[in-house]
C-alpha positions as CSV (number, residue, x, y, z in Angstrom):
1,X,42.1,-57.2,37.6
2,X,39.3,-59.0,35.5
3,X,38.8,-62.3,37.1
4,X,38.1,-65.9,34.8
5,X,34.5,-66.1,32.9
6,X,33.0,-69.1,34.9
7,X,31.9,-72.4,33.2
8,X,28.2,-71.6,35.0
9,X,28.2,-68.0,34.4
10,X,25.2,-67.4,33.1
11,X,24.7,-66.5,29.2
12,X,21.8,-64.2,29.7
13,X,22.2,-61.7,31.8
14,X,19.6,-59.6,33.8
15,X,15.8,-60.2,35.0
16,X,14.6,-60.9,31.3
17,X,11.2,-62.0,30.7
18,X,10.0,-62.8,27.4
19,X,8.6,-59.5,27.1
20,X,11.4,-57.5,26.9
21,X,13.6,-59.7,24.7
22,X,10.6,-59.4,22.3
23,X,10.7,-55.4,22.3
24,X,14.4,-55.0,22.8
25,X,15.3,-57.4,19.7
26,X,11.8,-55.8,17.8
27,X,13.4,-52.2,18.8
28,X,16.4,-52.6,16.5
29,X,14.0,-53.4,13.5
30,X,11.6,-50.4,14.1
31,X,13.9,-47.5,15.8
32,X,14.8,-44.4,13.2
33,X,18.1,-44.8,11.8
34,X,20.8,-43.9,14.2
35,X,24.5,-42.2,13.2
36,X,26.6,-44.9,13.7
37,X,24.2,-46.9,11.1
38,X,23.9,-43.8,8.5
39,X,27.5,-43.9,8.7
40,X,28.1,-47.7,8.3
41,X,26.0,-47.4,5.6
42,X,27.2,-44.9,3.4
43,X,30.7,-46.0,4.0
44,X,30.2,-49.9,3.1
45,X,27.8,-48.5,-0.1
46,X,30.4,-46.0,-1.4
47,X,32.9,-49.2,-1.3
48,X,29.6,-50.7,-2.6
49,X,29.6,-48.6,-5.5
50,X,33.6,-48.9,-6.5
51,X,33.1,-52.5,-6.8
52,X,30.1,-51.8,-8.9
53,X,32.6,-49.3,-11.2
54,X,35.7,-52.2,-10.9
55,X,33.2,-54.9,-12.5
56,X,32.1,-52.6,-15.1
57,X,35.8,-51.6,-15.9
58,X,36.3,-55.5,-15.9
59,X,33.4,-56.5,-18.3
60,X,35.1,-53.9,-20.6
61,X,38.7,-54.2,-20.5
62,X,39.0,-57.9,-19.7
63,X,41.1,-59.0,-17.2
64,X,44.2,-57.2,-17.9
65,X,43.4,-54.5,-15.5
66,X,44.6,-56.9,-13.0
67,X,48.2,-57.5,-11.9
68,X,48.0,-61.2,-13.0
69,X,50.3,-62.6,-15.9
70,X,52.8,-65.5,-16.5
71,X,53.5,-67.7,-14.5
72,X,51.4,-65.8,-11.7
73,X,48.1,-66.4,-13.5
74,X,45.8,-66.9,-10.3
75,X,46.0,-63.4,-8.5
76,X,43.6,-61.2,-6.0
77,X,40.7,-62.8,-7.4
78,X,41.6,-66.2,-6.1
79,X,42.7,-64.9,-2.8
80,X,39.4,-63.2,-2.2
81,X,38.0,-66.3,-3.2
82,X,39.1,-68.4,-0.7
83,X,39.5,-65.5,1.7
84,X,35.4,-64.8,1.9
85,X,34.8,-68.8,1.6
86,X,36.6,-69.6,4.7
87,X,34.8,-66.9,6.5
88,X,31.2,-68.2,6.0
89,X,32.4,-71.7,7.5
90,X,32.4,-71.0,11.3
91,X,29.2,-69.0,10.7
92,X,27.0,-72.6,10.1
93,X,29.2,-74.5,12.7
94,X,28.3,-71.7,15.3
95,X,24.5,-72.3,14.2
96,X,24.7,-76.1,13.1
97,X,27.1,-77.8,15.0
98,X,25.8,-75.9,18.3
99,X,22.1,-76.8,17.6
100,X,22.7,-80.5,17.1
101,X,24.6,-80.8,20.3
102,X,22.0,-78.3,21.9
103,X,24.7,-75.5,23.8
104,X,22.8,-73.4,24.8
105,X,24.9,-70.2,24.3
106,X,24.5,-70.1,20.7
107,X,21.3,-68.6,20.7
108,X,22.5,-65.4,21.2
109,X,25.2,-65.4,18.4
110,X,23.3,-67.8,15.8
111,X,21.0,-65.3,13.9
112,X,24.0,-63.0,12.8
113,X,26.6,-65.9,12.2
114,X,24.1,-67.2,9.8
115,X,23.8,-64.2,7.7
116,X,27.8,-63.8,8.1
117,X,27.7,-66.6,6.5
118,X,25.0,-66.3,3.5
119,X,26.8,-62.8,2.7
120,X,31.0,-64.1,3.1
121,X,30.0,-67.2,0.4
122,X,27.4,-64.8,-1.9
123,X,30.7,-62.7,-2.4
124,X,33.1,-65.5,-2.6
125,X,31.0,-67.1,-5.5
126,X,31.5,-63.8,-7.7
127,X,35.1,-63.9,-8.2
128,X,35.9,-67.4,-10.1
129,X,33.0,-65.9,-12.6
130,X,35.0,-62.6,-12.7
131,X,38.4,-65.0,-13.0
132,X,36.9,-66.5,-16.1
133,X,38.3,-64.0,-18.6
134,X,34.8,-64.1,-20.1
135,X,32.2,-63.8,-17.1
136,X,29.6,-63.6,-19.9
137,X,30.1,-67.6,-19.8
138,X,29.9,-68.2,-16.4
139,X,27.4,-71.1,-17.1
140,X,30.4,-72.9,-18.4
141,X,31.3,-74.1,-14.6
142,X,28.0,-75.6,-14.1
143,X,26.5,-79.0,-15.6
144,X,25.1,-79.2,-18.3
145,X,24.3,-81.4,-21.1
146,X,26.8,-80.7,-23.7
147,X,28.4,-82.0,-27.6
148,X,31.6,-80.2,-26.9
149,X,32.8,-82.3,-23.9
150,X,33.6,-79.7,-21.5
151,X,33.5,-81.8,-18.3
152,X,36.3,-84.6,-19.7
153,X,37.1,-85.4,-16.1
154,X,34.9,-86.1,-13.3
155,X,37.6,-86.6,-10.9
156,X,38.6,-83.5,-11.1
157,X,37.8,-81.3,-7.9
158,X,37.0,-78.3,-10.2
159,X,34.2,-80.0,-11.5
160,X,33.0,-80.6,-7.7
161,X,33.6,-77.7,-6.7
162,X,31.1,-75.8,-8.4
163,X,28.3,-78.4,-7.1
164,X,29.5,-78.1,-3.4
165,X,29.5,-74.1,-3.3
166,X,26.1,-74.1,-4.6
167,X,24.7,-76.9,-2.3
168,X,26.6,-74.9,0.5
169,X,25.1,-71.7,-0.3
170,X,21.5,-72.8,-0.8
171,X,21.3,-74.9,2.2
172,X,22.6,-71.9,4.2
173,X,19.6,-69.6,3.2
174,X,17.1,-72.0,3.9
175,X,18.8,-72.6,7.4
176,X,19.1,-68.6,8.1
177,X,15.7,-68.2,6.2
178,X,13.4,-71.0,7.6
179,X,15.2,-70.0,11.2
180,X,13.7,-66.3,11.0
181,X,10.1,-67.2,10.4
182,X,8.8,-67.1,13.7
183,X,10.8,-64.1,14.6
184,X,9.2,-62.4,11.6
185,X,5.7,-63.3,12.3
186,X,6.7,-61.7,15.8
187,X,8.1,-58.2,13.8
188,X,4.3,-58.5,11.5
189,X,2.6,-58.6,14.7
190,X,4.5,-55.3,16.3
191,X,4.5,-53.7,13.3
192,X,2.8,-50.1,13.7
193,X,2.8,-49.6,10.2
194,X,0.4,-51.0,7.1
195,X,3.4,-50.5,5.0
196,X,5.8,-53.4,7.9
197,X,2.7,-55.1,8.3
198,X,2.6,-56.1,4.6
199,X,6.7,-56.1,4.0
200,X,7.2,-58.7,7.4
201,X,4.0,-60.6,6.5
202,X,4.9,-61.4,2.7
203,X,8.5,-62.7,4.4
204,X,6.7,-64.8,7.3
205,X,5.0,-66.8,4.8
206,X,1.5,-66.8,7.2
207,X,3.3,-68.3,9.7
208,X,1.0,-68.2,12.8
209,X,2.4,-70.4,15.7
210,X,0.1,-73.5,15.3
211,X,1.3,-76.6,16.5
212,X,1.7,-78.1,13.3
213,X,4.0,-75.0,12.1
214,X,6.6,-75.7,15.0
215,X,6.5,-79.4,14.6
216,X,7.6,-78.9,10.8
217,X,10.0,-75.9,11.7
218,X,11.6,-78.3,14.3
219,X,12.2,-81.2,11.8
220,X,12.9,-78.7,9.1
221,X,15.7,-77.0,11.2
222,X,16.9,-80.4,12.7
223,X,17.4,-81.7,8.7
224,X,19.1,-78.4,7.2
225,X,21.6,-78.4,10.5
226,X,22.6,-82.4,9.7
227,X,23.1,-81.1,6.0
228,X,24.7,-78.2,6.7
229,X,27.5,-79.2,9.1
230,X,29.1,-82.1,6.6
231,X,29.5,-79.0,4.2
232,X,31.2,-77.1,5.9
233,X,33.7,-79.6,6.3
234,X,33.0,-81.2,2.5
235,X,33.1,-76.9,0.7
236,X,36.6,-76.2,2.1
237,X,38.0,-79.5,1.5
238,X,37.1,-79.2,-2.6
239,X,38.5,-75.8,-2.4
240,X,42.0,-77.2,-1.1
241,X,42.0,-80.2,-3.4
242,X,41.9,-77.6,-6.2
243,X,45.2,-77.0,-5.2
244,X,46.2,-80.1,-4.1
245,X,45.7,-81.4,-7.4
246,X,48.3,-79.4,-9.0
247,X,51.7,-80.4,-9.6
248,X,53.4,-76.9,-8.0
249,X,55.5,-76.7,-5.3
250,X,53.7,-75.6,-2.6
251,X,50.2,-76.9,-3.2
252,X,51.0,-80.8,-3.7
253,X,50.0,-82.0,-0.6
254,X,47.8,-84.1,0.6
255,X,47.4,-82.0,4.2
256,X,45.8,-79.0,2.6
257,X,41.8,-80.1,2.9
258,X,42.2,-80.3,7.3
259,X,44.6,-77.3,7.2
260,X,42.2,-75.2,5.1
261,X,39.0,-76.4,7.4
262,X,41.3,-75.1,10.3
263,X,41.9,-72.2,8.3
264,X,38.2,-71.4,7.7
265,X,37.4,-72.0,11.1
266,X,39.7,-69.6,12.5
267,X,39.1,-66.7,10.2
268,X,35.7,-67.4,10.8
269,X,35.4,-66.9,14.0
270,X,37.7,-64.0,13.9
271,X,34.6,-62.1,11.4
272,X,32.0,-63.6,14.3
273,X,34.2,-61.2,17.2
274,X,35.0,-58.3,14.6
275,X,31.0,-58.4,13.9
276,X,29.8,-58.8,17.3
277,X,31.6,-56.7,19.4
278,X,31.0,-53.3,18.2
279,X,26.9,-54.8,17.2
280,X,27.0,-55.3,21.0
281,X,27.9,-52.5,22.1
282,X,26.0,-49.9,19.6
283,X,22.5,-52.2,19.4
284,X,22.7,-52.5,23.1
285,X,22.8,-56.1,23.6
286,X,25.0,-56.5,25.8
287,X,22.8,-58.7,28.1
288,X,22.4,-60.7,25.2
289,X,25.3,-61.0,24.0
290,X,27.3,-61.8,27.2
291,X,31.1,-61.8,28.0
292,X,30.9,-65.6,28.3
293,X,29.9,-66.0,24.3
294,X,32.5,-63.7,23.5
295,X,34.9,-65.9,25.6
296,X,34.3,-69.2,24.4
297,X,34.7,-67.2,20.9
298,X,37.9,-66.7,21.6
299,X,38.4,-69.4,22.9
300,X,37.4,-71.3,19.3
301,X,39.4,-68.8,17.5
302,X,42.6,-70.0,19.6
303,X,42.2,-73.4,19.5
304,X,41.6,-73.1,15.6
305,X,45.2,-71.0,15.6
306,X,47.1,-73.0,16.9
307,X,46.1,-75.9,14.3
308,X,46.8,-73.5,11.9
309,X,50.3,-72.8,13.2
310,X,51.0,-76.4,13.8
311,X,50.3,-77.1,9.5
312,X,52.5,-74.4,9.3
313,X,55.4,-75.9,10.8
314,X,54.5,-79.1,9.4
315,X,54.8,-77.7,6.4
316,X,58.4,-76.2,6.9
317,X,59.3,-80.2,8.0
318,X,57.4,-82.1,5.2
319,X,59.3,-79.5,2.6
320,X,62.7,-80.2,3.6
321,X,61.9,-84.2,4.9
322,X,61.1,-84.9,1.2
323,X,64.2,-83.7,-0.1
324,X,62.5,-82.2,-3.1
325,X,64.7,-79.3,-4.2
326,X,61.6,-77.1,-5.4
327,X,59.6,-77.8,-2.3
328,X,62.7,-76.6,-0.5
329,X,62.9,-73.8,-2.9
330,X,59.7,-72.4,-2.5
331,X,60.0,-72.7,1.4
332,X,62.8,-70.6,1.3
333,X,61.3,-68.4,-0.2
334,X,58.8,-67.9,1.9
335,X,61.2,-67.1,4.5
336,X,63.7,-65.0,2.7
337,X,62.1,-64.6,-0.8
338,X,61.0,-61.1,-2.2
339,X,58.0,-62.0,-0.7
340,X,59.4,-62.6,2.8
341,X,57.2,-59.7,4.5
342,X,54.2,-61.6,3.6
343,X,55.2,-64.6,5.3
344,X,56.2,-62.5,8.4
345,X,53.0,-60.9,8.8
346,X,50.9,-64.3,8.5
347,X,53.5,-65.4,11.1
348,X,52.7,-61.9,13.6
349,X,49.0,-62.3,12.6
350,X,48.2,-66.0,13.1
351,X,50.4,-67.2,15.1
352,X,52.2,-64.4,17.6
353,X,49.0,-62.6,17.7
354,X,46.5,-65.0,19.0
355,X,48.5,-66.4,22.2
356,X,47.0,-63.2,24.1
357,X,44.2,-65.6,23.9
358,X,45.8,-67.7,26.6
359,X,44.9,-65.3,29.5
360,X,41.1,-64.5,30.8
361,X,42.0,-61.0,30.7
362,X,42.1,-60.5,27.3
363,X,39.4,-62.3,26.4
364,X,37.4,-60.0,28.4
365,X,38.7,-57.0,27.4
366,X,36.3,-56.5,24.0
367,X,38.9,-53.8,22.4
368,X,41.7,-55.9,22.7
369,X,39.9,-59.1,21.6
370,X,38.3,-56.8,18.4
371,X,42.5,-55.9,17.3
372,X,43.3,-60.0,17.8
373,X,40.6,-60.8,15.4
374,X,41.1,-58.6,12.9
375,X,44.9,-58.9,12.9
376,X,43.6,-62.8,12.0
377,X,41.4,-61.7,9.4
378,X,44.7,-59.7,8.0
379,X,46.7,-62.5,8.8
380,X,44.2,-65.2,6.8
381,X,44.3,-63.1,3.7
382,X,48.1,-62.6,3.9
383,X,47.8,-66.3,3.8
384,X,45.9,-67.3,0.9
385,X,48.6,-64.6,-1.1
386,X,51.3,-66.2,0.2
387,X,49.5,-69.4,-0.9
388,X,49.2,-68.6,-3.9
389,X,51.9,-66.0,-5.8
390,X,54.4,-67.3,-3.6
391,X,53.9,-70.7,-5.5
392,X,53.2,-69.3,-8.8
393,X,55.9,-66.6,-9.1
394,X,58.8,-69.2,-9.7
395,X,58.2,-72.1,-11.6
396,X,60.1,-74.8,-12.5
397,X,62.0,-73.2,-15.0
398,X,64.2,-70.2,-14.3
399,X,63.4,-68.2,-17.5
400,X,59.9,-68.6,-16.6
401,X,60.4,-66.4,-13.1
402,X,58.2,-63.6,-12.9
403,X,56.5,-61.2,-10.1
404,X,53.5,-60.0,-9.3
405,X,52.3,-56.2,-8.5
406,X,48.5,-55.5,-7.6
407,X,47.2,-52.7,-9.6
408,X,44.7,-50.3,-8.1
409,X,41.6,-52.4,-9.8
410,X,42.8,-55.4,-7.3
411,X,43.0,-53.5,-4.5
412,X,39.6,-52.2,-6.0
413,X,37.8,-55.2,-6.1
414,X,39.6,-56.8,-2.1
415,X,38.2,-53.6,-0.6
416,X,34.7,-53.3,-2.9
417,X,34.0,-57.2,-1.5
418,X,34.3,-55.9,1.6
419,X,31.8,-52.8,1.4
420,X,29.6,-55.2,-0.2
421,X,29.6,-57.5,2.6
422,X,29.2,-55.0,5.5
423,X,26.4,-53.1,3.1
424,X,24.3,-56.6,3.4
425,X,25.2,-57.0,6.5
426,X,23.5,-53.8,7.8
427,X,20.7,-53.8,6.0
428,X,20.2,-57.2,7.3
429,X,20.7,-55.2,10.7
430,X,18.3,-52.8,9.8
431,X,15.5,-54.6,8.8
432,X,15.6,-58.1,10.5
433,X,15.8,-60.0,13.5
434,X,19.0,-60.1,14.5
435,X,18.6,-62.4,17.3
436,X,16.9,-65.6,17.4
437,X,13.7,-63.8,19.7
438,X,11.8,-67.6,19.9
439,X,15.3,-69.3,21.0
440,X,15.7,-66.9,23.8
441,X,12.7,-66.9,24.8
442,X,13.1,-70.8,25.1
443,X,16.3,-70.0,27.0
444,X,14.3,-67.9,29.2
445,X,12.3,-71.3,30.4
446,X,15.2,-73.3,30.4
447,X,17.1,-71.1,32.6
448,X,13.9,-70.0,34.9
449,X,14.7,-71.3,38.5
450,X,11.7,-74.4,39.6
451,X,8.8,-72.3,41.7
């Protein structure tokens, strides 16, 4: 029987010395491609390479290829949108939050949540632009000085919410950027090769080590974490007030910005386990990457759950509470409505699913705690469509009712994001430090015994 992951387990395991974390961390970047990387590879670039053919198909045939129409006018591209969002907001908590308050058991897990994160919001961005009808103008959503008065309200939470995606994104490259320069002087420095010699040097940007580079990194780091973590919270509140702000049953609440933070929490997480398990296991950190961060992982991703769960119910009570006949409508719906399955599965997949969490066994046993977290992944995705056509598909007027069926080109375009993702991600496997080298090493110190 597995036994309880104690609070002063350790979350390094072995006799490391800064030695070998250098050369087992440098390995990963230098070793010949392996099969299970060929593989991963190929299979995220074919999906790769579908999304490329769905956004050519798109550019020409508009955006009738979709399943959209009327009433249901926001469709797949909406859901991925707020899908891939959420998942790239536990990636700068796990990094941010954790550095401010200096646990030191992120230092295992922040180098890869950071680039889950850069990726999951790089892919998010794309769909509003391909929702636009006429992606060609995509630089309608931004500011810019204008006679024709497209911005006409200010309050408006579409107009922010173009700024905060942007401010997000940019402030989370320089955090995962700015946090790799040491690592990659490290990788110029191993390098065997004039050809990696000139490739990690250009990307280094002649870092060297001096005092004066650490004191700058330090504050740097320190300054992008305090910006970062009031994003994450400030990102996915816009994104619900977007909904909030319209007068459909469903989406006029007020609750929606904590409930979608929750929300993006707990997916995120989810995307941390489904990414670090099997990374674990194949790259061979597993004394890195201990059972204890997978636990207190888990541990996030169940406390995030069963937030969720609880805005679910509250949902169900504020529905009926206001006596609103369409709120009470559209709840029923949920539960009976021709959409009834999805509701079911977002009720197997975030709220049945993850109270396994409760016992220390499970959240040792890596297979079972991968299954959990992509059943929440599956579960968050069922959410945002039963956000949204669920709402949309019955208006307030009867002779307006009208359903929605995905056509291939949506599931095209769900399934393309997602080779695109895991194609970035493994090149970012591939080539760079996965590990924060420097931070272990300082966790090396830290953790060595006086004398």
């Amino acid at each position: 029987m597995s036994t309880p992951i104690r609070p002063d387990e350790p979350v390094l395991k072995g006799p490391q010395t800064y030695t070998s974390i250098t050369e087992k961390v440098g390995a990963i970047a230098f070793q010949p491609n392996g099969l299970l990387w060929f593989v991963a590879f190929a299979g995220s670039l074919l999906l790769t390479l579908l999304f490329m053919a769905g956004i050519g198909e798109l550019f020409t045939n508009g955006v009738g290829i979709w399943g959209i129409n009327i009433p249901v006018a926001w469709g797949f591209a909406l859901i991925n949108y707020v899908w891939w969002i959420a998942i790239g907001m536990a990636g700068t908590f796990i990094s941010g939050a954790l550095y401010l308050t200096r646990q030191k058991w992120r230092s295992s897990l922040n180098r890869y949540a950071e680039a889950m994160t850069v990726f999951a919001v790089a892919v998010s961005g794309l769909f509003p632009i391909f929702h636009l009808g006429r992606p060609f103008f995509f630089y309608w959503v931004a500011f810019y000085p204008n006679r024709m008065a497209l911005w006409p309200q200010w309050r408006s939470s579409l107009v922010w919410d173009f700024l905060a995606i942007v401010a997000y994104l940019l402030v989370s490259i320089m955090f995962w950027y700015v946090g790799m320069l040491p690592d990659l002087g490290s990788l110029r420095d191993q390098a065997r090769t004039r050809g990696k010699q000139i490739f990690y040097g250009l990307l280094a940007l002649g870092w060297r080590g001096e005092a004066r580079h650490w004191k700058r990194f330090e504050t740097l780091n320190l300054l992008l974490a305090g910006l970062a973590v009031p994003l994450v919270f400030s990102v996915h509140s816009m994104v619900a007030l977007d909904f909030s702000e319209g007068a459909v049953p469903g989406w006029h609440s007020t609750m929606f910005p904590p409930f979608f933070v929750a929300g993006a929490f707990f997916s995120g997480f989810a995307m941390a386990l489904v990414l670090g398990i099997p990374m674990r296991r194949w790259l061979g950190l597993g004394d890195i990457i201990t059972p204890r961060h997978l636990d207190n992982l888990a541990k996030m991703m169940l406390a995030a759950g069963l937030f969720v769960a609880y805005n679910y119910a509250v949902e169900f009570f504020m529905a009926f509470y206001s006596g609103d006949p369409y709120e009470i409508t559209e709840v029923k719906d949920r539960l009976v409505g021709p959409y009834a399955w999805v509701f079911w599965t977002v009720v197997f997949c975030n709220v049945l699913t993850p109270q396994w969490l409760w016992s220390p066994r499970i959240r040792r046993n890596t297979v079972a705690l991968f299954v959990i977290s992509l059943l929440v992944l599956i579960g968050m995705w069922f959410e945002r469509f039963m956000l949204i056509i669920n709402s949309l598909f019955r208006p307030y007027l009867p002779s307006s009712f009208g359903m929605f069926y995905p056509t291939v080109w949506d599931l095209i375009f769900l399934f393309g994001s997602v080779g695109l993702f895991l194609w970035l991600f493994t090149l970012f496997v591939r080539w760079l430090p996965i590990v924060a080298t420097f931070e272990m090493r300082k966790l090396i110190h830290e953790l060595k015994e006086p004398g």
